[in-house]
Wavefront OBJ file of the C-alpha trace (Angstrom):
o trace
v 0.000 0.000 0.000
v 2.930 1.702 0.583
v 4.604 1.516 -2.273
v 1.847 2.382 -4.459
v 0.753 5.766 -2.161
v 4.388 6.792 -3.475
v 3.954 5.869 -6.822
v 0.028 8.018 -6.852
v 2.401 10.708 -4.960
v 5.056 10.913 -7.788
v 2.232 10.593 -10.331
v 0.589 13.517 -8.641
v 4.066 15.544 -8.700
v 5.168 14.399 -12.263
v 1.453 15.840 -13.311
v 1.993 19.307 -11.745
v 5.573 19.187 -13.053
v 4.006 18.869 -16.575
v 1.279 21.619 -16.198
v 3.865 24.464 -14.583
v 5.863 23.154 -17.743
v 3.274 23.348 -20.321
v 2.276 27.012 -18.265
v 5.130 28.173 -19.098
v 5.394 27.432 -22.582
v 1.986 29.216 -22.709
v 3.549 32.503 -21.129
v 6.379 32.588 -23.320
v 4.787 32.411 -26.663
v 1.717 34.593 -25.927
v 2.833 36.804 -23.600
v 2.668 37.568 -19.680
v -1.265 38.271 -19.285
v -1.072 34.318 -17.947
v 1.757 34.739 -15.469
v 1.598 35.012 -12.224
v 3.389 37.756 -10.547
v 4.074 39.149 -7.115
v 2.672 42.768 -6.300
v 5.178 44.544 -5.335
v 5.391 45.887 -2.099
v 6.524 49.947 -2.829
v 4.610 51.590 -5.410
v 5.509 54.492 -7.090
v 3.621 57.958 -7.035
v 2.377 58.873 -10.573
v 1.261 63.115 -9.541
v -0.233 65.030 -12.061
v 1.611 67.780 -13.810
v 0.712 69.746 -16.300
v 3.333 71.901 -18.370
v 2.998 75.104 -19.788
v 5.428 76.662 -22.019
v 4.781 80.580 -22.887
v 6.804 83.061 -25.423
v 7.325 86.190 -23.879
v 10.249 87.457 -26.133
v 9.373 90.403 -28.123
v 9.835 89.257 -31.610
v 8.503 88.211 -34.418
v 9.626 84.907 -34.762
v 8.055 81.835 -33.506
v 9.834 79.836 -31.118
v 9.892 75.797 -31.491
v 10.602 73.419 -28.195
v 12.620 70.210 -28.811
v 12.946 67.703 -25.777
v 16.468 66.290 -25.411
v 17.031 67.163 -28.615
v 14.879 63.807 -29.997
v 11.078 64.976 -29.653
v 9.654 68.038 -31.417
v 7.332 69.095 -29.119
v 6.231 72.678 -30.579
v 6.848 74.141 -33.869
v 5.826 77.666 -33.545
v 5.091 79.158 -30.590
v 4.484 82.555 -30.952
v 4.872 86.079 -29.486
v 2.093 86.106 -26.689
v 1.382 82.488 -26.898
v 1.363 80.031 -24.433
v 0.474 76.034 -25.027
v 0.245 72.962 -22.775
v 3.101 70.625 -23.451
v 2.040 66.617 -24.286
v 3.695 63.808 -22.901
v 5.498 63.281 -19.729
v 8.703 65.908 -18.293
v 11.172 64.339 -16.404
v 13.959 65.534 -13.909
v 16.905 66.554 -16.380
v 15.041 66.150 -19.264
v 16.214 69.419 -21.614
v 13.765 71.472 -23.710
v 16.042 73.156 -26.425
v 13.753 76.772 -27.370
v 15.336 77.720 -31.078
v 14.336 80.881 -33.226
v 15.854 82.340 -36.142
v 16.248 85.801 -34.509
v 17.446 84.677 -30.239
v 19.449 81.004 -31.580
v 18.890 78.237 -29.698
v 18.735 78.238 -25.714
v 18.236 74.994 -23.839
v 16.466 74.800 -20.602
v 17.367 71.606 -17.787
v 14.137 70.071 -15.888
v 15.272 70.454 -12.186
v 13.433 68.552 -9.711
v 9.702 68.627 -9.625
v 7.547 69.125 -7.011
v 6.221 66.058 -4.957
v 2.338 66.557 -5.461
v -0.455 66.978 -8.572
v 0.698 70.843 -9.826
v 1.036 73.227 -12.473
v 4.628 73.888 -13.736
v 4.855 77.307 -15.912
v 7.633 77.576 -18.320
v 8.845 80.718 -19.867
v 11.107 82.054 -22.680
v 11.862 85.674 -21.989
v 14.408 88.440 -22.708
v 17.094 88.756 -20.296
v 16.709 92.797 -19.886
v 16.294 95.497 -22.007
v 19.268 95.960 -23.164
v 20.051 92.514 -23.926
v 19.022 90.190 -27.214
v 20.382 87.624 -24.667
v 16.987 85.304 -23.675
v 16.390 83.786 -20.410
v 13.733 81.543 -18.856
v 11.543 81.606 -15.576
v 10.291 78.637 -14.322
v 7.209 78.258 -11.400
v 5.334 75.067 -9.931
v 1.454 76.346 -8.588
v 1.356 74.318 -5.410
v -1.649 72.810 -4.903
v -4.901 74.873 -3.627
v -8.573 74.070 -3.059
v -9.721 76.703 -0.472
v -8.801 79.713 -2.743
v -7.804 81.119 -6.449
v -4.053 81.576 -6.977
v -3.054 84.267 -9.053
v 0.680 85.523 -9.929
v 1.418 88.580 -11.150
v 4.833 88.793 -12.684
v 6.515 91.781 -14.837
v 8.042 90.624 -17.758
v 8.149 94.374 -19.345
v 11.805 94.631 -20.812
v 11.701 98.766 -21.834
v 12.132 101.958 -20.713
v 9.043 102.440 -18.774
v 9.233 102.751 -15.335
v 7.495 100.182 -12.919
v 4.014 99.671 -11.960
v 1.568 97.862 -10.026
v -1.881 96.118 -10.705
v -5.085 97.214 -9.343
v -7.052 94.659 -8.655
v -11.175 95.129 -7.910
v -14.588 93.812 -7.791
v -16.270 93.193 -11.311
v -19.363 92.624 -9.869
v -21.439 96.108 -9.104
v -22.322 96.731 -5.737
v -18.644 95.502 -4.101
v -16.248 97.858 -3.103
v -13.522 95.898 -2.629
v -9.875 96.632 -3.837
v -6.209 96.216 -3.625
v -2.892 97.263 -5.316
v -0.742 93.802 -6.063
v 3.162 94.261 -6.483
v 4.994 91.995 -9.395
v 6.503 89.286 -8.631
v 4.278 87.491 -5.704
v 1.578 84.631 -5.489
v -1.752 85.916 -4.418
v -4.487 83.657 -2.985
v -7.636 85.147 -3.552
v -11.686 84.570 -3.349
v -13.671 83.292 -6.077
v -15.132 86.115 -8.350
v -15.111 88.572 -11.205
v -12.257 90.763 -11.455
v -10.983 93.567 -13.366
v -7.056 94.177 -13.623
v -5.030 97.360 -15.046
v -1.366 98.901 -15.395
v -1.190 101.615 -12.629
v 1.154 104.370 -12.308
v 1.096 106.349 -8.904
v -3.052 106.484 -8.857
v -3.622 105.651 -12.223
v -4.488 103.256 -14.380
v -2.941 103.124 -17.587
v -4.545 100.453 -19.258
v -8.113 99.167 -19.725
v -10.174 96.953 -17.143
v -9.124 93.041 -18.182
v -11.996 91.017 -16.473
v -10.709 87.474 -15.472
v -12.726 85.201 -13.371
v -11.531 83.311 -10.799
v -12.587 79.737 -9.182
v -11.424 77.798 -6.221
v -8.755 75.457 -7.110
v -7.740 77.397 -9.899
v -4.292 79.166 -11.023
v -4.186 82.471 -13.315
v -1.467 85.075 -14.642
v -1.087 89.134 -14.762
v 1.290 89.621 -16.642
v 3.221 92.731 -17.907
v 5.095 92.426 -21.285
v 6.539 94.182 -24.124
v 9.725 96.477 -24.458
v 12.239 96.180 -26.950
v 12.438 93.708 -29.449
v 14.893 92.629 -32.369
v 13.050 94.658 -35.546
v 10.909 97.066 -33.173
v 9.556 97.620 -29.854
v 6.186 96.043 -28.305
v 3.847 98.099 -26.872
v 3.171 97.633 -22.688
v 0.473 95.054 -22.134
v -0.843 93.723 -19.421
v -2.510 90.151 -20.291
v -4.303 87.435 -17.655
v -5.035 83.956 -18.591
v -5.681 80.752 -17.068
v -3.546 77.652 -16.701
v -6.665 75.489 -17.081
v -6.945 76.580 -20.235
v -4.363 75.386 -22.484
v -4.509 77.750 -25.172
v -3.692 80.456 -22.632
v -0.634 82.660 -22.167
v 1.093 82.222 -19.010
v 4.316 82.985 -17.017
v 5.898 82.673 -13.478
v 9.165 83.597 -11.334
v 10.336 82.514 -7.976
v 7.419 84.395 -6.398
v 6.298 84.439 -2.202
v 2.803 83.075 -1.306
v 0.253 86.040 -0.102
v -3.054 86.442 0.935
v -5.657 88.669 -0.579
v -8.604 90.174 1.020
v -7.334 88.290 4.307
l 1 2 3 4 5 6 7 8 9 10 11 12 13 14 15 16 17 18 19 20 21 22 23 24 25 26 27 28 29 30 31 32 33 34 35 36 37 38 39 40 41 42 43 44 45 46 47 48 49 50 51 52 53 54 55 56 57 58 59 60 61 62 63 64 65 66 67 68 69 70 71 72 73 74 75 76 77 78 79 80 81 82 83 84 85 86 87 88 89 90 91 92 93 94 95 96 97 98 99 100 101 102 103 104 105 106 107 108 109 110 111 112 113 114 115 116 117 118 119 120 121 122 123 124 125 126 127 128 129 130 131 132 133 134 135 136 137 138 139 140 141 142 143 144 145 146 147 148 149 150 151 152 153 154 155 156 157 158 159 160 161 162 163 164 165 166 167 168 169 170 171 172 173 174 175 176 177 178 179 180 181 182 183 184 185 186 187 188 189 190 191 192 193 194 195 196 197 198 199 200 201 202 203 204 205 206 207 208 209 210 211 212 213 214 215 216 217 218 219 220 221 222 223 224 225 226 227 228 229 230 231 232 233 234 235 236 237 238 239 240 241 242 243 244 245 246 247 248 249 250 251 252 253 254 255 256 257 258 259
Protein backbone atom coordinates (compact mmCIF):
# COMPACT_ATOMS: atom_id res chain seq x y z
CA UNK A 1 0.00 0.00 0.00
CA UNK A 2 2.93 1.70 0.58
CA UNK A 3 4.60 1.52 -2.27
CA UNK A 4 1.85 2.38 -4.46
CA UNK A 5 0.75 5.77 -2.16
CA UNK A 6 4.39 6.79 -3.47
CA UNK A 7 3.95 5.87 -6.82
CA UNK A 8 0.03 8.02 -6.85
CA UNK A 9 2.40 10.71 -4.96
CA UNK A 10 5.06 10.91 -7.79
CA UNK A 11 2.23 10.59 -10.33
CA UNK A 12 0.59 13.52 -8.64
CA UNK A 13 4.07 15.54 -8.70
CA UNK A 14 5.17 14.40 -12.26
CA UNK A 15 1.45 15.84 -13.31
CA UNK A 16 1.99 19.31 -11.74
CA UNK A 17 5.57 19.19 -13.05
CA UNK A 18 4.01 18.87 -16.57
CA UNK A 19 1.28 21.62 -16.20
CA UNK A 20 3.87 24.46 -14.58
CA UNK A 21 5.86 23.15 -17.74
CA UNK A 22 3.27 23.35 -20.32
CA UNK A 23 2.28 27.01 -18.26
CA UNK A 24 5.13 28.17 -19.10
CA UNK A 25 5.39 27.43 -22.58
CA UNK A 26 1.99 29.22 -22.71
CA UNK A 27 3.55 32.50 -21.13
CA UNK A 28 6.38 32.59 -23.32
CA UNK A 29 4.79 32.41 -26.66
CA UNK A 30 1.72 34.59 -25.93
CA UNK A 31 2.83 36.80 -23.60
CA UNK A 32 2.67 37.57 -19.68
CA UNK A 33 -1.27 38.27 -19.29
CA UNK A 34 -1.07 34.32 -17.95
CA UNK A 35 1.76 34.74 -15.47
CA UNK A 36 1.60 35.01 -12.22
CA UNK A 37 3.39 37.76 -10.55
CA UNK A 38 4.07 39.15 -7.12
CA UNK A 39 2.67 42.77 -6.30
CA UNK A 40 5.18 44.54 -5.33
CA UNK A 41 5.39 45.89 -2.10
CA UNK A 42 6.52 49.95 -2.83
CA UNK A 43 4.61 51.59 -5.41
CA UNK A 44 5.51 54.49 -7.09
CA UNK A 45 3.62 57.96 -7.03
CA UNK A 46 2.38 58.87 -10.57
CA UNK A 47 1.26 63.11 -9.54
CA UNK A 48 -0.23 65.03 -12.06
CA UNK A 49 1.61 67.78 -13.81
CA UNK A 50 0.71 69.75 -16.30
CA UNK A 51 3.33 71.90 -18.37
CA UNK A 52 3.00 75.10 -19.79
CA UNK A 53 5.43 76.66 -22.02
CA UNK A 54 4.78 80.58 -22.89
CA UNK A 55 6.80 83.06 -25.42
CA UNK A 56 7.33 86.19 -23.88
CA UNK A 57 10.25 87.46 -26.13
CA UNK A 58 9.37 90.40 -28.12
CA UNK A 59 9.84 89.26 -31.61
CA UNK A 60 8.50 88.21 -34.42
CA UNK A 61 9.63 84.91 -34.76
CA UNK A 62 8.05 81.83 -33.51
CA UNK A 63 9.83 79.84 -31.12
CA UNK A 64 9.89 75.80 -31.49
CA UNK A 65 10.60 73.42 -28.20
CA UNK A 66 12.62 70.21 -28.81
CA UNK A 67 12.95 67.70 -25.78
CA UNK A 68 16.47 66.29 -25.41
CA UNK A 69 17.03 67.16 -28.61
CA UNK A 70 14.88 63.81 -30.00
CA UNK A 71 11.08 64.98 -29.65
CA UNK A 72 9.65 68.04 -31.42
CA UNK A 73 7.33 69.10 -29.12
CA UNK A 74 6.23 72.68 -30.58
CA UNK A 75 6.85 74.14 -33.87
CA UNK A 76 5.83 77.67 -33.54
CA UNK A 77 5.09 79.16 -30.59
CA UNK A 78 4.48 82.55 -30.95
CA UNK A 79 4.87 86.08 -29.49
CA UNK A 80 2.09 86.11 -26.69
CA UNK A 81 1.38 82.49 -26.90
CA UNK A 82 1.36 80.03 -24.43
CA UNK A 83 0.47 76.03 -25.03
CA UNK A 84 0.24 72.96 -22.77
CA UNK A 85 3.10 70.62 -23.45
CA UNK A 86 2.04 66.62 -24.29
CA UNK A 87 3.70 63.81 -22.90
CA UNK A 88 5.50 63.28 -19.73
CA UNK A 89 8.70 65.91 -18.29
CA UNK A 90 11.17 64.34 -16.40
CA UNK A 91 13.96 65.53 -13.91
CA UNK A 92 16.90 66.55 -16.38
CA UNK A 93 15.04 66.15 -19.26
CA UNK A 94 16.21 69.42 -21.61
CA UNK A 95 13.77 71.47 -23.71
CA UNK A 96 16.04 73.16 -26.43
CA UNK A 97 13.75 76.77 -27.37
CA UNK A 98 15.34 77.72 -31.08
CA UNK A 99 14.34 80.88 -33.23
CA UNK A 100 15.85 82.34 -36.14
CA UNK A 101 16.25 85.80 -34.51
CA UNK A 102 17.45 84.68 -30.24
CA UNK A 103 19.45 81.00 -31.58
CA UNK A 104 18.89 78.24 -29.70
CA UNK A 105 18.73 78.24 -25.71
CA UNK A 106 18.24 74.99 -23.84
CA UNK A 107 16.47 74.80 -20.60
CA UNK A 108 17.37 71.61 -17.79
CA UNK A 109 14.14 70.07 -15.89
CA UNK A 110 15.27 70.45 -12.19
CA UNK A 111 13.43 68.55 -9.71
CA UNK A 112 9.70 68.63 -9.62
CA UNK A 113 7.55 69.13 -7.01
CA UNK A 114 6.22 66.06 -4.96
CA UNK A 115 2.34 66.56 -5.46
CA UNK A 116 -0.45 66.98 -8.57
CA UNK A 117 0.70 70.84 -9.83
CA UNK A 118 1.04 73.23 -12.47
CA UNK A 119 4.63 73.89 -13.74
CA UNK A 120 4.85 77.31 -15.91
CA UNK A 121 7.63 77.58 -18.32
CA UNK A 122 8.85 80.72 -19.87
CA UNK A 123 11.11 82.05 -22.68
CA UNK A 124 11.86 85.67 -21.99
CA UNK A 125 14.41 88.44 -22.71
CA UNK A 126 17.09 88.76 -20.30
CA UNK A 127 16.71 92.80 -19.89
CA UNK A 128 16.29 95.50 -22.01
CA UNK A 129 19.27 95.96 -23.16
CA UNK A 130 20.05 92.51 -23.93
CA UNK A 131 19.02 90.19 -27.21
CA UNK A 132 20.38 87.62 -24.67
CA UNK A 133 16.99 85.30 -23.67
CA UNK A 134 16.39 83.79 -20.41
CA UNK A 135 13.73 81.54 -18.86
CA UNK A 136 11.54 81.61 -15.58
CA UNK A 137 10.29 78.64 -14.32
CA UNK A 138 7.21 78.26 -11.40
CA UNK A 139 5.33 75.07 -9.93
CA UNK A 140 1.45 76.35 -8.59
CA UNK A 141 1.36 74.32 -5.41
CA UNK A 142 -1.65 72.81 -4.90
CA UNK A 143 -4.90 74.87 -3.63
CA UNK A 144 -8.57 74.07 -3.06
CA UNK A 145 -9.72 76.70 -0.47
CA UNK A 146 -8.80 79.71 -2.74
CA UNK A 147 -7.80 81.12 -6.45
CA UNK A 148 -4.05 81.58 -6.98
CA UNK A 149 -3.05 84.27 -9.05
CA UNK A 150 0.68 85.52 -9.93
CA UNK A 151 1.42 88.58 -11.15
CA UNK A 152 4.83 88.79 -12.68
CA UNK A 153 6.51 91.78 -14.84
CA UNK A 154 8.04 90.62 -17.76
CA UNK A 155 8.15 94.37 -19.34
CA UNK A 156 11.80 94.63 -20.81
CA UNK A 157 11.70 98.77 -21.83
CA UNK A 158 12.13 101.96 -20.71
CA UNK A 159 9.04 102.44 -18.77
CA UNK A 160 9.23 102.75 -15.33
CA UNK A 161 7.50 100.18 -12.92
CA UNK A 162 4.01 99.67 -11.96
CA UNK A 163 1.57 97.86 -10.03
CA UNK A 164 -1.88 96.12 -10.71
CA UNK A 165 -5.09 97.21 -9.34
CA UNK A 166 -7.05 94.66 -8.65
CA UNK A 167 -11.18 95.13 -7.91
CA UNK A 168 -14.59 93.81 -7.79
CA UNK A 169 -16.27 93.19 -11.31
CA UNK A 170 -19.36 92.62 -9.87
CA UNK A 171 -21.44 96.11 -9.10
CA UNK A 172 -22.32 96.73 -5.74
CA UNK A 173 -18.64 95.50 -4.10
CA UNK A 174 -16.25 97.86 -3.10
CA UNK A 175 -13.52 95.90 -2.63
CA UNK A 176 -9.88 96.63 -3.84
CA UNK A 177 -6.21 96.22 -3.62
CA UNK A 178 -2.89 97.26 -5.32
CA UNK A 179 -0.74 93.80 -6.06
CA UNK A 180 3.16 94.26 -6.48
CA UNK A 181 4.99 92.00 -9.39
CA UNK A 182 6.50 89.29 -8.63
CA UNK A 183 4.28 87.49 -5.70
CA UNK A 184 1.58 84.63 -5.49
CA UNK A 185 -1.75 85.92 -4.42
CA UNK A 186 -4.49 83.66 -2.99
CA UNK A 187 -7.64 85.15 -3.55
CA UNK A 188 -11.69 84.57 -3.35
CA UNK A 189 -13.67 83.29 -6.08
CA UNK A 190 -15.13 86.11 -8.35
CA UNK A 191 -15.11 88.57 -11.20
CA UNK A 192 -12.26 90.76 -11.46
CA UNK A 193 -10.98 93.57 -13.37
CA UNK A 194 -7.06 94.18 -13.62
CA UNK A 195 -5.03 97.36 -15.05
CA UNK A 196 -1.37 98.90 -15.39
CA UNK A 197 -1.19 101.62 -12.63
CA UNK A 198 1.15 104.37 -12.31
CA UNK A 199 1.10 106.35 -8.90
CA UNK A 200 -3.05 106.48 -8.86
CA UNK A 201 -3.62 105.65 -12.22
CA UNK A 202 -4.49 103.26 -14.38
CA UNK A 203 -2.94 103.12 -17.59
CA UNK A 204 -4.55 100.45 -19.26
CA UNK A 205 -8.11 99.17 -19.72
CA UNK A 206 -10.17 96.95 -17.14
CA UNK A 207 -9.12 93.04 -18.18
CA UNK A 208 -12.00 91.02 -16.47
CA UNK A 209 -10.71 87.47 -15.47
CA UNK A 210 -12.73 85.20 -13.37
CA UNK A 211 -11.53 83.31 -10.80
CA UNK A 212 -12.59 79.74 -9.18
CA UNK A 213 -11.42 77.80 -6.22
CA UNK A 214 -8.75 75.46 -7.11
CA UNK A 215 -7.74 77.40 -9.90
CA UNK A 216 -4.29 79.17 -11.02
CA UNK A 217 -4.19 82.47 -13.31
CA UNK A 218 -1.47 85.08 -14.64
CA UNK A 219 -1.09 89.13 -14.76
CA UNK A 220 1.29 89.62 -16.64
CA UNK A 221 3.22 92.73 -17.91
CA UNK A 222 5.10 92.43 -21.29
CA UNK A 223 6.54 94.18 -24.12
CA UNK A 224 9.72 96.48 -24.46
CA UNK A 225 12.24 96.18 -26.95
CA UNK A 226 12.44 93.71 -29.45
CA UNK A 227 14.89 92.63 -32.37
CA UNK A 228 13.05 94.66 -35.55
CA UNK A 229 10.91 97.07 -33.17
CA UNK A 230 9.56 97.62 -29.85
CA UNK A 231 6.19 96.04 -28.31
CA UNK A 232 3.85 98.10 -26.87
CA UNK A 233 3.17 97.63 -22.69
CA UNK A 234 0.47 95.05 -22.13
CA UNK A 235 -0.84 93.72 -19.42
CA UNK A 236 -2.51 90.15 -20.29
CA UNK A 237 -4.30 87.43 -17.65
CA UNK A 238 -5.04 83.96 -18.59
CA UNK A 239 -5.68 80.75 -17.07
CA UNK A 240 -3.55 77.65 -16.70
CA UNK A 241 -6.67 75.49 -17.08
CA UNK A 242 -6.94 76.58 -20.23
CA UNK A 243 -4.36 75.39 -22.48
CA UNK A 244 -4.51 77.75 -25.17
CA UNK A 245 -3.69 80.46 -22.63
CA UNK A 246 -0.63 82.66 -22.17
CA UNK A 247 1.09 82.22 -19.01
CA UNK A 248 4.32 82.98 -17.02
CA UNK A 249 5.90 82.67 -13.48
CA UNK A 250 9.17 83.60 -11.33
CA UNK A 251 10.34 82.51 -7.98
CA UNK A 252 7.42 84.40 -6.40
CA UNK A 253 6.30 84.44 -2.20
CA UNK A 254 2.80 83.08 -1.31
CA UNK A 255 0.25 86.04 -0.10
CA UNK A 256 -3.05 86.44 0.94
CA UNK A 257 -5.66 88.67 -0.58
CA UNK A 258 -8.60 90.17 1.02
CA UNK A 259 -7.33 88.29 4.31
Amino acid sequence: QGDQQAIHMAMFVLSLLALASAHSNTVQHSGAKQALRASPIAHKEQFKRKLVACNTFPDDEPVSITQNRKHKLENALGYKECKAITGPIEEGDQLVFESKSAGTWTFQVGALPESDSSLLLVFEKRDEHSKVPAFQSFAFPPSKEDAQLAVIDAFKGKNGRTRVHLSDAIPGHQRAEDLDYDRVYAIESGDYDLSILVGENATSSPSKMHMTKGGDYVALRIGGSGYAHDFDEELVTFALIDSNAFMTSAVVALCALFA
